[in-house]
N, C-alpha and C positions, 0 to 999 in steps of 0.2 A: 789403778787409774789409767784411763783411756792414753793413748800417745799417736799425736800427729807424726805420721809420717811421712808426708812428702804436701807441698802446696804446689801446685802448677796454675800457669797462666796462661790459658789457652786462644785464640782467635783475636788475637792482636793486631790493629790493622799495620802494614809497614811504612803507609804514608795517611798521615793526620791531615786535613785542609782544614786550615787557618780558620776559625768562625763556623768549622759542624759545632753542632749543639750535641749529638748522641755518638759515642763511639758502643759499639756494642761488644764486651769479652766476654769469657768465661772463667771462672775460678774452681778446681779439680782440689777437693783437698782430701785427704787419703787417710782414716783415722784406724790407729790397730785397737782391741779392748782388751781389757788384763781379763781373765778367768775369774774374778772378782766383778767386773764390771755385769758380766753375763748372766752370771749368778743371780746377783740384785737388779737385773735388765733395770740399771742406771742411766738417767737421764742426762742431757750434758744442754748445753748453749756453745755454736760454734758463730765467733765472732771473726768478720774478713773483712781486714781493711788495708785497702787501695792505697799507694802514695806516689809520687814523681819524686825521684830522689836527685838532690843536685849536690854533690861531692859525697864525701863520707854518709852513711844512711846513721841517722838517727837513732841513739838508744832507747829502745820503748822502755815507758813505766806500764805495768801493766794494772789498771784497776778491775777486779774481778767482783762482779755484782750481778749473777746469774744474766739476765737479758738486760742489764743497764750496764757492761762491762763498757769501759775505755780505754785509748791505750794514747799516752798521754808521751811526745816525746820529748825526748833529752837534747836540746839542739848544741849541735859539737860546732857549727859554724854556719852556713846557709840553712835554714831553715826546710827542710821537706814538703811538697804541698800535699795535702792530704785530698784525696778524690773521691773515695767512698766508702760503705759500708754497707755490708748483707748480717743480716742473723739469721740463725736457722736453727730450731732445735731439734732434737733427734736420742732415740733410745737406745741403747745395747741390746740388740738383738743376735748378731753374729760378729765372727769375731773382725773381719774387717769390714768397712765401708768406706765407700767414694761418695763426696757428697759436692754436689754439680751445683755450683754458684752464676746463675747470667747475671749478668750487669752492664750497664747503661751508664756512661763515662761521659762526660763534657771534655776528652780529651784536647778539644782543638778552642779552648777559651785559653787567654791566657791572664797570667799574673802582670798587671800593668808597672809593677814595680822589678820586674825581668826581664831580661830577652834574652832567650835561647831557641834553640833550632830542632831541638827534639825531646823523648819524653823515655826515661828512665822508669818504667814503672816495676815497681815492688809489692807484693802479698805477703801480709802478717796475718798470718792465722792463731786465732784463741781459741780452747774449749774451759768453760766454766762446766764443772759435775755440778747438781741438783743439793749434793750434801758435799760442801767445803768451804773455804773464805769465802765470805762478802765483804765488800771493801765500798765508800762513799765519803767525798768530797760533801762539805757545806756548801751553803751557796755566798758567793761574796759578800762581806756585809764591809762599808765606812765607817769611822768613828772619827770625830773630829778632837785634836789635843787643843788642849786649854792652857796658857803660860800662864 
């Protein structure tokens, strides 16, 4: 199986103004492939998702459903605000690859329920292979009890 090896977060601006609508980064994520993977030139889903972290970063759950994966998280105390997300799928073809994420950030909106003065941002990178888990949540349903 494929293993990430490094995620980078590139072209970060150093100063946010309050009310831009577009920050624009980069996400560098660096994947190596087992000799297996190259063999069967296996398919993958790379899932990259953006957060602002405020204290401890949140434990992800991770649900893996080839391009409907989510990473759902574990909140230890202030909640993380989640920013974005890129997919990208991609084959084993050689044995490493760099795969270049742009993205388009509303970094300078804020959460009306906080106020702070800067922005912590963190990249969780996912690869789903073509053949392994799939995993999926129901959709919420109500039921009303009766005494």
């Amino acid at each position: 199986m494929a293993k990430i090896t490094s995620v980078e977060l590139l072209k970060v601006p150093k100063h946010i103004n309050v009310g831009d609508e577009i920050s624009d980064i980069t996400v560098l994520t660096s994947i190596r492939f087992h000799p297996m993977d190259l063999k069967l030139q296996m398919e993958y889903c790379l899932h990259v998702f953006v957060y602002d972290i405020h204290g401890d970063m949140d434990a992800p759950l991770i649900i893996p459903n080839w391009d409907e994966s989510d990473v759902l998280p574990i909140c230890m105390g202030r909640k993380d605000d989640f920013l974005g997300k890129v997919v990208t799928f991609f084959t084993a073809e050689q044995e490493e690859l760099v795969i270049e994420n742009p993205m388009a950030l509303k970094l300078g909106k804020f959460n009306r329920e906080l106020s702070y003065t800067s922005r912590k941002l963190e990249v969780f990178a996912s690869i789903t292979p073509a053949i392994g888990r799939a995993s999926k949540y129901s959709e919420p349903f109500t039921s009303h009890l009766s005494y």
